[in-house]
PDB file of N, CA, C and O in Angstrom:
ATOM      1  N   UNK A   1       0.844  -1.169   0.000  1.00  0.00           N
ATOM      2  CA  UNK A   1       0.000   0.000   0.000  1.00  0.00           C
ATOM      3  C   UNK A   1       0.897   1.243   0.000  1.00  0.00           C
ATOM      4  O   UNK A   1       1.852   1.549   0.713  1.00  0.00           O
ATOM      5  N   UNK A   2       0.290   1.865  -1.025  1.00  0.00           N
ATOM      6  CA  UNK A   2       0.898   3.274  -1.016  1.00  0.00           C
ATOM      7  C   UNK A   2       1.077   4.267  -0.043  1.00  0.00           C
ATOM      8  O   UNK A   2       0.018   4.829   0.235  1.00  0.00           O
ATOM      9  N   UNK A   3       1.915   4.614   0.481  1.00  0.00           N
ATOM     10  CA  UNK A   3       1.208   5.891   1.593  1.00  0.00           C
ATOM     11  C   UNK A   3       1.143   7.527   0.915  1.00  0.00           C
ATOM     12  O   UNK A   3       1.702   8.014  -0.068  1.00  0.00           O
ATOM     13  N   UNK A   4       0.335   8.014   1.779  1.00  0.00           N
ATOM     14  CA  UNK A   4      -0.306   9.289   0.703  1.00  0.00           C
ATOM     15  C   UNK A   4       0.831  10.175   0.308  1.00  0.00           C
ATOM     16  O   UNK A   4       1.261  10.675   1.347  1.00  0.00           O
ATOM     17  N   UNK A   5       1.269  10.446  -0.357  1.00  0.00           N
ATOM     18  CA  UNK A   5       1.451  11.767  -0.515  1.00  0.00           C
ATOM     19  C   UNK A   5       1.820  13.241  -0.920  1.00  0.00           C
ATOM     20  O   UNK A   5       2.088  13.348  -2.117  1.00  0.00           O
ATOM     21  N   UNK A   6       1.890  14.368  -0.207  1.00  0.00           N
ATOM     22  CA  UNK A   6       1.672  15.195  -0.302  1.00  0.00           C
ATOM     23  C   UNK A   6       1.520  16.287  -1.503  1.00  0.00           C
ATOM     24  O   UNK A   6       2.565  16.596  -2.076  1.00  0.00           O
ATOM     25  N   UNK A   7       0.579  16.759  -1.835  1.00  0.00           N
ATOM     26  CA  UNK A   7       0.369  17.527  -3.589  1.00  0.00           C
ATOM     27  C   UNK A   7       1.622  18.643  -3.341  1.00  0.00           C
ATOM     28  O   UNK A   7       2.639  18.712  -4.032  1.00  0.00           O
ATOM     29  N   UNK A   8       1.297  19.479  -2.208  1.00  0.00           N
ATOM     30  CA  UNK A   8       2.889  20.059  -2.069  1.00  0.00           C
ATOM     31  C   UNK A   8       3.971  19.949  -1.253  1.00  0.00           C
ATOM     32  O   UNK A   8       3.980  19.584  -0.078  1.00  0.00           O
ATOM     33  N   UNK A   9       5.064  20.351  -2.076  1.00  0.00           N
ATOM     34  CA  UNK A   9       6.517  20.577  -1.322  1.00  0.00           C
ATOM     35  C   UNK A   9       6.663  22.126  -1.007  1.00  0.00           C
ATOM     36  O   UNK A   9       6.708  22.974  -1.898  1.00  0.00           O
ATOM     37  N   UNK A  10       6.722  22.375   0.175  1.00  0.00           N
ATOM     38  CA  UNK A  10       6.822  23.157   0.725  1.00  0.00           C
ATOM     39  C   UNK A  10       8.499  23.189   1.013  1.00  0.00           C
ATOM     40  O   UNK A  10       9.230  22.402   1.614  1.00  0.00           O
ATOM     41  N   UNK A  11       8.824  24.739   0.153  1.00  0.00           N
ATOM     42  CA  UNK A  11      10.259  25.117   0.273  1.00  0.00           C
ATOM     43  C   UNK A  11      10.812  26.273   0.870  1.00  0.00           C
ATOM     44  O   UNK A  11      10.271  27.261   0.374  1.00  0.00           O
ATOM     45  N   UNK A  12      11.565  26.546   1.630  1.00  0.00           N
ATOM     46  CA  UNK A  12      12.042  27.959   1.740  1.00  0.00           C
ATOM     47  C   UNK A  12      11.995  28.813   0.896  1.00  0.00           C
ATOM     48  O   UNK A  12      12.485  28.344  -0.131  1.00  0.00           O
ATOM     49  N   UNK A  13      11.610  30.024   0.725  1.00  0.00           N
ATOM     50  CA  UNK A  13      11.935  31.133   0.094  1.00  0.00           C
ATOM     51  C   UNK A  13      12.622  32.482   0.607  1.00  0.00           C
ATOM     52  O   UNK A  13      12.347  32.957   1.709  1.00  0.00           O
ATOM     53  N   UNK A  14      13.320  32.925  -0.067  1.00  0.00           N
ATOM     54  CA  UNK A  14      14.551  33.626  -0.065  1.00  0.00           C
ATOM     55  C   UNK A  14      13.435  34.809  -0.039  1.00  0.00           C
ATOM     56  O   UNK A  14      12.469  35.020  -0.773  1.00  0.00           O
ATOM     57  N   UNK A  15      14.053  35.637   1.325  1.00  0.00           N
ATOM     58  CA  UNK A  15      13.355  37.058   1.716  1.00  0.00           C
ATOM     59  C   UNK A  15      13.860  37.577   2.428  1.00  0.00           C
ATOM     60  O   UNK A  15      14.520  37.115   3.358  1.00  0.00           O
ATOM     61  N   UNK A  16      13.640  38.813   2.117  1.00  0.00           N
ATOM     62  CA  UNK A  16      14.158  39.965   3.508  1.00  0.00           C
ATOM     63  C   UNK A  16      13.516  40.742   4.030  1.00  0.00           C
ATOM     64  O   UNK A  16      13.049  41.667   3.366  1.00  0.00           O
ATOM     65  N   UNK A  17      13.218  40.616   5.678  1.00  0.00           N
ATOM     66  CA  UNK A  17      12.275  40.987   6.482  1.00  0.00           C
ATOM     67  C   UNK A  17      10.898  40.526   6.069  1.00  0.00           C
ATOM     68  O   UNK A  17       9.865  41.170   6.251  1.00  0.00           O
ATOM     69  N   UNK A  18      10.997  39.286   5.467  1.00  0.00           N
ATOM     70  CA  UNK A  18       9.788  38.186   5.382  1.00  0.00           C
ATOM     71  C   UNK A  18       9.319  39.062   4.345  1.00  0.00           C
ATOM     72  O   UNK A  18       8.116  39.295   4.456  1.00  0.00           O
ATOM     73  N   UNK A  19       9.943  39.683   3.264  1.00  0.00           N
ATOM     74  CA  UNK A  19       9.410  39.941   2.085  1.00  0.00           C
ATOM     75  C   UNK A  19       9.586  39.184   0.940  1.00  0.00           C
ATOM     76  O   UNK A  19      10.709  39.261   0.440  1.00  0.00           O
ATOM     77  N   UNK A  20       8.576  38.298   0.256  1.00  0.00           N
ATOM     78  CA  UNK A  20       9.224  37.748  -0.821  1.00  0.00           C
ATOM     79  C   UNK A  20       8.927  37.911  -2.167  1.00  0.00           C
ATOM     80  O   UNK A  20       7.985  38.667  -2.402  1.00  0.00           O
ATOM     81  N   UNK A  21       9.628  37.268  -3.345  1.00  0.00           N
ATOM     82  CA  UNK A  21       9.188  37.379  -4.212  1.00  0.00           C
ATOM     83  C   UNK A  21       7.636  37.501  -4.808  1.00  0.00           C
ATOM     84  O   UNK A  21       7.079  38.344  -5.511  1.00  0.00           O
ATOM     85  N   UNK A  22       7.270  36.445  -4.284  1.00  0.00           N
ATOM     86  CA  UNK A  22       5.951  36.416  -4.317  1.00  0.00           C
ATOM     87  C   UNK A  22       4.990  37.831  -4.055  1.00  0.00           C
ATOM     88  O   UNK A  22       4.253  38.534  -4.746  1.00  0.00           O
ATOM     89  N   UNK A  23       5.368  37.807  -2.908  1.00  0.00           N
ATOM     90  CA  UNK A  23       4.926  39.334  -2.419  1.00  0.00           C
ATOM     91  C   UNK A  23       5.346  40.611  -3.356  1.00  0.00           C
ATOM     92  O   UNK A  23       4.525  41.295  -3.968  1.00  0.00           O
ATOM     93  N   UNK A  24       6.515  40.782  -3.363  1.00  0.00           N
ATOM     94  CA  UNK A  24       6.861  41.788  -4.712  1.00  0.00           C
ATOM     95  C   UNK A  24       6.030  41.748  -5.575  1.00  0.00           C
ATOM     96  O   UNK A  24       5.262  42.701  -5.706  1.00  0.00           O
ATOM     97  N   UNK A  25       5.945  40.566  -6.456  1.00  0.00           N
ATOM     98  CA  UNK A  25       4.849  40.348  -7.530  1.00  0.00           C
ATOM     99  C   UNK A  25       3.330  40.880  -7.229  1.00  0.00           C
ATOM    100  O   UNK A  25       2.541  41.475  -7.964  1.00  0.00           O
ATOM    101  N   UNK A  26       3.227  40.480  -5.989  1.00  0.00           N
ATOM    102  CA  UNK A  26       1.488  40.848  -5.555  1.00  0.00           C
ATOM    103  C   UNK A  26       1.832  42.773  -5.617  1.00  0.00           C
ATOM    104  O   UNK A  26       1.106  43.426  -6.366  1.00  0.00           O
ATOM    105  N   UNK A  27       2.664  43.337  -5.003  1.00  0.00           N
ATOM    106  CA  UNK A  27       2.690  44.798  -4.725  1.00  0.00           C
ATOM    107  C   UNK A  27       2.974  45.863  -5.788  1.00  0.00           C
ATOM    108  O   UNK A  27       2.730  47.066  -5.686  1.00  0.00           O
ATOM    109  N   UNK A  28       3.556  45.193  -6.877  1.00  0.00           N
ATOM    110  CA  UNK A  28       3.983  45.774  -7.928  1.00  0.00           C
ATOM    111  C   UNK A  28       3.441  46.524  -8.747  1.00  0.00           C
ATOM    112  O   UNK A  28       3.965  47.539  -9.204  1.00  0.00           O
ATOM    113  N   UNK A  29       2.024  45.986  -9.095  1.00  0.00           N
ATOM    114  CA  UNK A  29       1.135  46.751  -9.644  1.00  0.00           C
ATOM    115  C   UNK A  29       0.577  48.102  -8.855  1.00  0.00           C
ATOM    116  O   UNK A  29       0.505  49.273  -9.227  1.00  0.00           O
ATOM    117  N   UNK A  30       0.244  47.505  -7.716  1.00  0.00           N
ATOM    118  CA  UNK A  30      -0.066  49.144  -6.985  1.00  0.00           C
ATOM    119  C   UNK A  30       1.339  49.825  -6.791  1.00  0.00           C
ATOM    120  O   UNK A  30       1.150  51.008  -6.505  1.00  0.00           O
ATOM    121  N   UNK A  31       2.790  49.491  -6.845  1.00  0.00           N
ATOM    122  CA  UNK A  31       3.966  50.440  -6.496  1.00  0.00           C
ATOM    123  C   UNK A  31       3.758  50.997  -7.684  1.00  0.00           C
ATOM    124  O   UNK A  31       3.439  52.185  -7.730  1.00  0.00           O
ATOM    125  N   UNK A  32       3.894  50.273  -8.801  1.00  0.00           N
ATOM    126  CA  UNK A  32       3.511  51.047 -10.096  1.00  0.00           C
ATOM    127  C   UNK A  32       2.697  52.043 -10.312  1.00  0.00           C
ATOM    128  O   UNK A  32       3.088  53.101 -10.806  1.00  0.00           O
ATOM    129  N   UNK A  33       1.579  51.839  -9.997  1.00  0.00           N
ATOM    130  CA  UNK A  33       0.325  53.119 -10.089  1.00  0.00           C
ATOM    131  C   UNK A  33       0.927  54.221  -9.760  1.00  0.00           C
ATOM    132  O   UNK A  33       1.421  55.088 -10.481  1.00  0.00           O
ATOM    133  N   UNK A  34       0.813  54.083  -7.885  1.00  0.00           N
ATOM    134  CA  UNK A  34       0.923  55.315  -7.182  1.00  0.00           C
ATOM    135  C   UNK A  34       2.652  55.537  -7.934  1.00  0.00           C
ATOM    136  O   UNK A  34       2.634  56.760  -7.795  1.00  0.00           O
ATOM    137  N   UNK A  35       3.571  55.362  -8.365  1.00  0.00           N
ATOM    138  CA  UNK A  35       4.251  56.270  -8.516  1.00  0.00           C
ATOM    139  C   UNK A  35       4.154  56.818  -9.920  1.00  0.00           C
ATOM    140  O   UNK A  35       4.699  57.893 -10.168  1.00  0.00           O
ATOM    141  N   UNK A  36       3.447  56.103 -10.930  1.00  0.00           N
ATOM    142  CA  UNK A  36       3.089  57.493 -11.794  1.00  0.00           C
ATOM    143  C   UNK A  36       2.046  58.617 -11.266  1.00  0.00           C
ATOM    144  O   UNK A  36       2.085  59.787 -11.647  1.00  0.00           O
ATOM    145  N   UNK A  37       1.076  58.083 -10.302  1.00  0.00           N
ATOM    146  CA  UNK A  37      -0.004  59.156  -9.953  1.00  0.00           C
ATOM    147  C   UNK A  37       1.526  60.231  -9.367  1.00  0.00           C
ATOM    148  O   UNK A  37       1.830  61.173 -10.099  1.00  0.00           O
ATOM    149  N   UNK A  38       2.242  60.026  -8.266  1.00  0.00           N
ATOM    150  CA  UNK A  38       3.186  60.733  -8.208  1.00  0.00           C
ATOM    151  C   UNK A  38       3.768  61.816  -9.385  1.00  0.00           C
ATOM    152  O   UNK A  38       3.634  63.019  -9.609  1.00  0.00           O
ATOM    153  N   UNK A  39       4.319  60.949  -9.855  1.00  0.00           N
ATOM    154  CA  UNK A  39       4.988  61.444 -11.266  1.00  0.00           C
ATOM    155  C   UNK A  39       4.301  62.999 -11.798  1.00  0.00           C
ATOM    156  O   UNK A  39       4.792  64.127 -11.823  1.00  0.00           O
ATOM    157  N   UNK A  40       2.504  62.298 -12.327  1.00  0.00           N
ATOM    158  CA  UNK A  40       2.191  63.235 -12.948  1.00  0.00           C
ATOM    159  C   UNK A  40       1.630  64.326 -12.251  1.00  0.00           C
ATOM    160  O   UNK A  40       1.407  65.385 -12.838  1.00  0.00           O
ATOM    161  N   UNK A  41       1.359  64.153 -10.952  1.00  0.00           N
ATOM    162  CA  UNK A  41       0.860  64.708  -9.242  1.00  0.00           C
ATOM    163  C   UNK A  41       2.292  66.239  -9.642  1.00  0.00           C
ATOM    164  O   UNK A  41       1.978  67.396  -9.922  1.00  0.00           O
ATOM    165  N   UNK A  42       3.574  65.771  -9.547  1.00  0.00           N
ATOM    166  CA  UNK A  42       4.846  66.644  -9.360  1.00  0.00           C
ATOM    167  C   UNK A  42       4.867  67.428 -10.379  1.00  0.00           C
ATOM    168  O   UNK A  42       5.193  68.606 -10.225  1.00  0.00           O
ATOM    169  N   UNK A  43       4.465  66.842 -11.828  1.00  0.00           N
ATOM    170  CA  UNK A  43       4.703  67.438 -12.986  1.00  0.00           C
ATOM    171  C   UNK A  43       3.964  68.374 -13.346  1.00  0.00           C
ATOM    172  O   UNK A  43       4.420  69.121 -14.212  1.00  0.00           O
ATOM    173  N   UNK A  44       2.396  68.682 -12.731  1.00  0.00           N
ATOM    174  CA  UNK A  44       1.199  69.137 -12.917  1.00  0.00           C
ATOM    175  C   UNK A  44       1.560  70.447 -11.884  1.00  0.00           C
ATOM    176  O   UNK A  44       1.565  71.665 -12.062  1.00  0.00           O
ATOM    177  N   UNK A  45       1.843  69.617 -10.773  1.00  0.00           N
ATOM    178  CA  UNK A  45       2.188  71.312  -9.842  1.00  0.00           C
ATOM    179  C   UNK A  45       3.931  72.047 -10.081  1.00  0.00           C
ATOM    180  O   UNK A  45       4.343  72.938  -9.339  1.00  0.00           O
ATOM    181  N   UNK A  46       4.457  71.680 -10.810  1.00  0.00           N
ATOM    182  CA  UNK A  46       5.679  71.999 -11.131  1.00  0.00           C
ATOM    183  C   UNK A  46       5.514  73.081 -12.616  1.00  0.00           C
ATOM    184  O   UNK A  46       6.379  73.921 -12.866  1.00  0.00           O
ATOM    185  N   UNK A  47       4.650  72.944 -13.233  1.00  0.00           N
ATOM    186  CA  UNK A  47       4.267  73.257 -14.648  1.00  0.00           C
ATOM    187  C   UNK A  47       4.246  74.447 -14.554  1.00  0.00           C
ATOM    188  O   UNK A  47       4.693  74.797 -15.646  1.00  0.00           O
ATOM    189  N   UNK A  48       3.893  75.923 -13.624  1.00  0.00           N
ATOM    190  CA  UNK A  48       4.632  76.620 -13.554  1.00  0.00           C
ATOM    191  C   UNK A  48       6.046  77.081 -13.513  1.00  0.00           C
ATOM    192  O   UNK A  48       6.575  78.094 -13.970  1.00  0.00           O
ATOM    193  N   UNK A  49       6.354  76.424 -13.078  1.00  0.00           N
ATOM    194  CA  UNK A  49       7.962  76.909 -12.919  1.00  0.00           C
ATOM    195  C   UNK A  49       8.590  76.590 -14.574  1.00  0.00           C
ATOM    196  O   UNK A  49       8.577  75.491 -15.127  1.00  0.00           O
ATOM    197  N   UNK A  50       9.174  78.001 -15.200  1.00  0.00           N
ATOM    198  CA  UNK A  50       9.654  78.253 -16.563  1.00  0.00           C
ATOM    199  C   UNK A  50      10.613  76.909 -16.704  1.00  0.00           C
ATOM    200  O   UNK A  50      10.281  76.006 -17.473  1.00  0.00           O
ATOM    201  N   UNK A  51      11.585  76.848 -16.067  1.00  0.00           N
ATOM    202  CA  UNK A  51      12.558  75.442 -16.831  1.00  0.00           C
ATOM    203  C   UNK A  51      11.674  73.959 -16.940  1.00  0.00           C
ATOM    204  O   UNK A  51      11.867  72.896 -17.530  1.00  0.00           O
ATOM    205  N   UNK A  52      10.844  74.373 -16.243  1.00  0.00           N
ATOM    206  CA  UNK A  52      10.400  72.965 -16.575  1.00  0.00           C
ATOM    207  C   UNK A  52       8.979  73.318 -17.651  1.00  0.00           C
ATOM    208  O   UNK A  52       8.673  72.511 -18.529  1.00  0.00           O
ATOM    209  N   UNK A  53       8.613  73.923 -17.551  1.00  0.00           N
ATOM    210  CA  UNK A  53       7.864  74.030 -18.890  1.00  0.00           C
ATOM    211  C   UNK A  53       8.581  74.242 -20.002  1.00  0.00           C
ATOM    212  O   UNK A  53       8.018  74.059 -21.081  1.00  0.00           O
ATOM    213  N   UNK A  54      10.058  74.700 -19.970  1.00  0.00           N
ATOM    214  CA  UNK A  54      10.850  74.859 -21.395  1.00  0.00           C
ATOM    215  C   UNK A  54      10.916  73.400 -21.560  1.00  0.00           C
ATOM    216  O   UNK A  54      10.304  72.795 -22.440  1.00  0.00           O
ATOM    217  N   UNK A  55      11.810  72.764 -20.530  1.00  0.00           N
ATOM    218  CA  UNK A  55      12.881  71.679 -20.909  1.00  0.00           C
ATOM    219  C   UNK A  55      12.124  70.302 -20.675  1.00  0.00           C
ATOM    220  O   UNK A  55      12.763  69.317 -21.045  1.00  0.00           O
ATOM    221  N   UNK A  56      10.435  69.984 -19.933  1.00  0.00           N
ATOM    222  CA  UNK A  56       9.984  68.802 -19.987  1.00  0.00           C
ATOM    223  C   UNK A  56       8.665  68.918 -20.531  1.00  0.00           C
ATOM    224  O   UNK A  56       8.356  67.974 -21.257  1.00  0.00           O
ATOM    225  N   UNK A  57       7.477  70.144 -20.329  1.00  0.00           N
ATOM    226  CA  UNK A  57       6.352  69.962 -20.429  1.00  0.00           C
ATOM    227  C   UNK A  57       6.233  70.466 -22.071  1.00  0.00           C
ATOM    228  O   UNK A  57       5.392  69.923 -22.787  1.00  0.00           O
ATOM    229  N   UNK A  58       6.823  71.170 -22.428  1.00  0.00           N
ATOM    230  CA  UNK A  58       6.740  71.686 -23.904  1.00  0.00           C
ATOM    231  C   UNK A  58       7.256  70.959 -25.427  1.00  0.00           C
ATOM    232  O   UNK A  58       7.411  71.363 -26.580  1.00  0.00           O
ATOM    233  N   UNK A  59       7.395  69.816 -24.784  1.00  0.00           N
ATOM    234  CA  UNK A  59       8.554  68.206 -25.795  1.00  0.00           C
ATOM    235  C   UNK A  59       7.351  67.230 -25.091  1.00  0.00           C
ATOM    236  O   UNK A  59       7.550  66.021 -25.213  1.00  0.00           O
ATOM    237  N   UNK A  60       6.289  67.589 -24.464  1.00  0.00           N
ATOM    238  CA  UNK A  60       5.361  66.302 -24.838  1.00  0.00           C
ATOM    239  C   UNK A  60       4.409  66.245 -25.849  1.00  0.00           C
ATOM    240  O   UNK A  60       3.480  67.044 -25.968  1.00  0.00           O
ATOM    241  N   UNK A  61       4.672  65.168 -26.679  1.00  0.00           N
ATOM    242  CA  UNK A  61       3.889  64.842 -27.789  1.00  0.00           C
ATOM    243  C   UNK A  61       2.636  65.270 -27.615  1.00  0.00           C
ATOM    244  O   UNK A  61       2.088  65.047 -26.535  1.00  0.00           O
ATOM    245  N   UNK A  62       1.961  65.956 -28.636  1.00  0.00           N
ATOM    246  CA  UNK A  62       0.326  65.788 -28.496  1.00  0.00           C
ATOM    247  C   UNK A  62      -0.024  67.138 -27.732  1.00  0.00           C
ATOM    248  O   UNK A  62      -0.799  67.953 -28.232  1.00  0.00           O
ATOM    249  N   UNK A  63       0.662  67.362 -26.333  1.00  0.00           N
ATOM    250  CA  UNK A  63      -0.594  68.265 -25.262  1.00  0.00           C
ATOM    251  C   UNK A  63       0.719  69.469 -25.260  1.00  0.00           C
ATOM    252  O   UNK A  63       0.402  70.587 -24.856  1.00  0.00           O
ATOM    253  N   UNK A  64       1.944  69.283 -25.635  1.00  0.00           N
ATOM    254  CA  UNK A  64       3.197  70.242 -25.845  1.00  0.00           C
ATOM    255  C   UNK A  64       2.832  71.543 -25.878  1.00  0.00           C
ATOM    256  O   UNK A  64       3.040  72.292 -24.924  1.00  0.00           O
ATOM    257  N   UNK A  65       2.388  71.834 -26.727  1.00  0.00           N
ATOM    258  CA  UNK A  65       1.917  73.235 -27.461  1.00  0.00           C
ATOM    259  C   UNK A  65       1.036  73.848 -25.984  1.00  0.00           C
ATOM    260  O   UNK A  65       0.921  75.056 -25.777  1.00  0.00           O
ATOM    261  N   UNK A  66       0.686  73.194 -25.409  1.00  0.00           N
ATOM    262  CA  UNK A  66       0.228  74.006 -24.274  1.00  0.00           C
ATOM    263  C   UNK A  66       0.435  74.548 -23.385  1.00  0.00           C
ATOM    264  O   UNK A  66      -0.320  75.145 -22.618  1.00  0.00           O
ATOM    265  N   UNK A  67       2.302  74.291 -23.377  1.00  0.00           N
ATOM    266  CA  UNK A  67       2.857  74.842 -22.417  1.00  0.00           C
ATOM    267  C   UNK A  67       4.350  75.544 -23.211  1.00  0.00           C
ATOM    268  O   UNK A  67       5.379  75.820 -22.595  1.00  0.00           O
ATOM    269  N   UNK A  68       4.127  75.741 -24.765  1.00  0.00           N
ATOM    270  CA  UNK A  68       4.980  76.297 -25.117  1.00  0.00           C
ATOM    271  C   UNK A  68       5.209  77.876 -24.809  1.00  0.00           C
ATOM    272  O   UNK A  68       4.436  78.824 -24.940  1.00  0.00           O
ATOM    273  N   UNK A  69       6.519  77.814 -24.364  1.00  0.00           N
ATOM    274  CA  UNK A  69       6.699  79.665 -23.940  1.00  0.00           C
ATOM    275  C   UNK A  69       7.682  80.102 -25.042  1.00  0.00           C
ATOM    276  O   UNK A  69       8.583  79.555 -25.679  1.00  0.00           O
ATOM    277  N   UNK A  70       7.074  81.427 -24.986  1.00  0.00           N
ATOM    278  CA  UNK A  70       7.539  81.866 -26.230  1.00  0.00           C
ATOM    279  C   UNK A  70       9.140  82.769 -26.154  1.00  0.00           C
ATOM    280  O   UNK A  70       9.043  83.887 -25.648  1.00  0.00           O
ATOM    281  N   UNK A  71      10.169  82.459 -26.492  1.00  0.00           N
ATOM    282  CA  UNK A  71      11.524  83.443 -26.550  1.00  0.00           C
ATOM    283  C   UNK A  71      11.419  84.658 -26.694  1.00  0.00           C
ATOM    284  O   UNK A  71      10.776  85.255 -27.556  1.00  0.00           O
ATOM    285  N   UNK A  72      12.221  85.191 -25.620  1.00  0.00           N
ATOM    286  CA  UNK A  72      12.299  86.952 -25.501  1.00  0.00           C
ATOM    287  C   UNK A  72      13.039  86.991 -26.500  1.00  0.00           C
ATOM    288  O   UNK A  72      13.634  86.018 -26.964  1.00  0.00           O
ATOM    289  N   UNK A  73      13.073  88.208 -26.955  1.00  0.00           N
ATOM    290  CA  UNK A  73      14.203  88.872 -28.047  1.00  0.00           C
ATOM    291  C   UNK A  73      15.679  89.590 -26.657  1.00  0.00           C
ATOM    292  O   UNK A  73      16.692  90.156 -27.069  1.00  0.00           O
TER     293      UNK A  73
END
């Protein structure tokens, strides 16, 4: 007679401060989100300030032109 067993093998996994891969994978998508909501959160209240409307908001494809400033003589 066979004896049963087990469907899993249960293995160590490699973590730090009981963080694991696994877990990464589960969190990733929300680390992802919130740091573009960030991103565009900084970029939106920054959009005043002239260098950054020269040198990032005025080189985006498509919505550019809306923050183009125009050269003094």
């Amino acid at each position: 007679m066979n004896s049963a067993r087990p469907h899993i093998i249960y293995k160590a996994q490699p973590s730090v401060y009981r963080f694991t891969a696994e877990r990464a994978r589960y969190w990733a998508k929300s680390g992802v989100m919130w740091t573009g909501f960030a991103g565009v959160t900084l970029l939106l209240l920054a959009s005043q300030v002239p260098v950054v409307k020269r040198g990032i908001m005025s080189k985006i494809p498509g919505i550019g032109e809306y923050w183009k400033v125009e050269e003094e003589d």
